[in-house]
ZAMARGU-4260 file (C-alpha; in steps of 0.2 Angstrom, whole numbers, plus 5000, padded with zeros to 4 digits):
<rodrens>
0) 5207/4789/5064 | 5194/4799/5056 | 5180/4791/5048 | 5169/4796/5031 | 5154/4796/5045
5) 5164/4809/5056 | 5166/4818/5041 | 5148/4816/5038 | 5145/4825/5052 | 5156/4838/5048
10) 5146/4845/5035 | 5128/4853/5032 | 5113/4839/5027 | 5110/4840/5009 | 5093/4852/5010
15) 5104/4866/5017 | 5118/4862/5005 | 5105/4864/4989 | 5097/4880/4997 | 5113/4888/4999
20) 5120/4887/4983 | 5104/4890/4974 | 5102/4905/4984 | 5120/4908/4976 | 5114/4904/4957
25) 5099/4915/4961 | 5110/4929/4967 | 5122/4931/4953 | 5108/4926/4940 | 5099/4939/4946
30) 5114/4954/4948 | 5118/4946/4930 | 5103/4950/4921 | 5098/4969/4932 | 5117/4973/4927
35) 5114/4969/4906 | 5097/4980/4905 | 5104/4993/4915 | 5121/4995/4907 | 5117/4987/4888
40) 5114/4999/4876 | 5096/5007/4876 | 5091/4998/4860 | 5099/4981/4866 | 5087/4982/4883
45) 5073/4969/4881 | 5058/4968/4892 | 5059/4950/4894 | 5076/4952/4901 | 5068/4961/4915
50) 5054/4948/4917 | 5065/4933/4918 | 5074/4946/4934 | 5057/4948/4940 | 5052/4929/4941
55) 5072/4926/4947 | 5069/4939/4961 | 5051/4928/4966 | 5063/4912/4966 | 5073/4920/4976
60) 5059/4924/4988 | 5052/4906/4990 | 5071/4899/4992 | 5074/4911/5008 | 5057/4904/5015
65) 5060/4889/5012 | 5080/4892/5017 | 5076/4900/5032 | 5062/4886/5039 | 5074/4873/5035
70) 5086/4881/5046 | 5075/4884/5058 | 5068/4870/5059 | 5078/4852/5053 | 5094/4859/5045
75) 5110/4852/5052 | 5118/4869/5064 | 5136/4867/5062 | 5147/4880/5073 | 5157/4894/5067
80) 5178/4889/5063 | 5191/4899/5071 | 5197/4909/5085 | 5190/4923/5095 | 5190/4934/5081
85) 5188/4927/5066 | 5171/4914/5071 | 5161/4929/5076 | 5167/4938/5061 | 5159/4923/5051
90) 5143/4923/5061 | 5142/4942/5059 | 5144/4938/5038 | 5129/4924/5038 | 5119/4935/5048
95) 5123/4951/5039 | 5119/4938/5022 | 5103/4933/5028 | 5097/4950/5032 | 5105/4959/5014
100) 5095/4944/5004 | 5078/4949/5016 | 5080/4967/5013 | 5084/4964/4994 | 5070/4953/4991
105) 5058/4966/5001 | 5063/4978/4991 | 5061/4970/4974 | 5043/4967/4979 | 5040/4985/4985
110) 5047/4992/4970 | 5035/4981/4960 | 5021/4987/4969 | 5023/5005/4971 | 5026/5006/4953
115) 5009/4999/4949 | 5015/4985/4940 | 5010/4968/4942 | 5024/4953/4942 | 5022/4936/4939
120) 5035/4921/4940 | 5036/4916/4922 | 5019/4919/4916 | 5013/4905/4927 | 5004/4914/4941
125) 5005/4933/4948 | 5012/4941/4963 | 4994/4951/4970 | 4996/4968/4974 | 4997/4973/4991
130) 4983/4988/4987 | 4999/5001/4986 | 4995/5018/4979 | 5006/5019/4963 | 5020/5031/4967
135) 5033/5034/4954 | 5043/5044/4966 | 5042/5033/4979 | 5046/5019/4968 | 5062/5028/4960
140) 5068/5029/4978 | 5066/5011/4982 | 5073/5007/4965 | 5090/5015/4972 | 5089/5006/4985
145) 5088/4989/4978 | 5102/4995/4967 | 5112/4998/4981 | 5107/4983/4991 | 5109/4972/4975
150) 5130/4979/4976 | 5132/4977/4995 | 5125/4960/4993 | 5136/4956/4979 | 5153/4961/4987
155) 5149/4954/5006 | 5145/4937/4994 | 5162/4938/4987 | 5171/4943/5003 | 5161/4926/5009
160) 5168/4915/4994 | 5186/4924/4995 | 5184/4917/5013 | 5178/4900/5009 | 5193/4896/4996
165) 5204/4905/5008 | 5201/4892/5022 | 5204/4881/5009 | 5220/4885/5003 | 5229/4896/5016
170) 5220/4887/5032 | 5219/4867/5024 | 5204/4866/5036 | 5189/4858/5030 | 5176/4875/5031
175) 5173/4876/5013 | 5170/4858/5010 | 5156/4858/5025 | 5145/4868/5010 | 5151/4856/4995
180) 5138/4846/4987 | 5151/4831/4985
</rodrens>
């Protein structure tokens, strides 16, 4: 007979529970907001919009820190579920997650700096500059690019949720609820 502390044990501590699905808020809040000011109407654009993205994108920032020393560090390792195929495939996803939401983050702080502009997390305190040369150019680049890691991130995040509600309900197993908060 299985117990609610087997069960217990079945599923991540309640740290890594909170980071993942703040990281999951952050992510969509954040795709949210870069999508209305770059596809709203010029006159509906608002610079505020773009500084709630920018303190988002610093949030974002602390949580994978603090994420990644967690797991690291004290956060409960579960093992991937499935057969030969199927639990690399899931270990390939997190680790292709962790790296998309690195490189995202890393590029919403280059872009900041190399275009001259200072950043702060809701008027509380600023991000210093790293002593970049302004560089529009360069800066244009990198803004394609966290554009297009913004996308990638976005659509392996979906295929990683269509996952997690198909293990749910085509597998019954209990995958998805190892992630639920209750």
């Amino acid at each position: 007979m299985i117990t609610s502390a087997d069960l217990a044990h079945e599923r991540y501590d309640r740290i890594t529970i909170a980071f993942h699905w703040l990281t999951a808020v952050l992510v969509l809040t954040l795709f949210s907001t870069a999508f209305a000011w770059n596809y709203l109407p010029r006159e509906w654009h608002l610079r505020s919009l773009e500084d709630v993205h920018v303190s988002l994108g610093i949030a974002l920032a602390a949580s994978l820190i603090g994420r990644l020393v967690w797991r690291l560090t004290a956060g409960r390792k579960l093992g991937a579920v499935g057969n030969a195929i199927t639990a690399p495939l899931s270990r390939l996803v997190h680790g292709a997650l962790y790296l998309l939401l690195t490189v995202q983050v890393g590029l919403g702080f280059s872009l900041r700096w190399f275009q001259g502009e200072e950043f702060s997390f809701f008027g509380l305190f600023s991000v210093p500059s790293l002593f970049f040369t302004p560089d529009r150019a360069f800066a244009h680049q990198l803004e394609e690019l966290h554009n297009l890691a913004g996308w990638t991130l976005i659509y392996l995040a979906g295929a990683h949720a269509l996952a997690a509600l198909f293990h749910r309900y085509v597998l019954r197993d209990n995958v998805l609820r190892r992630m639920l908060p209750v």
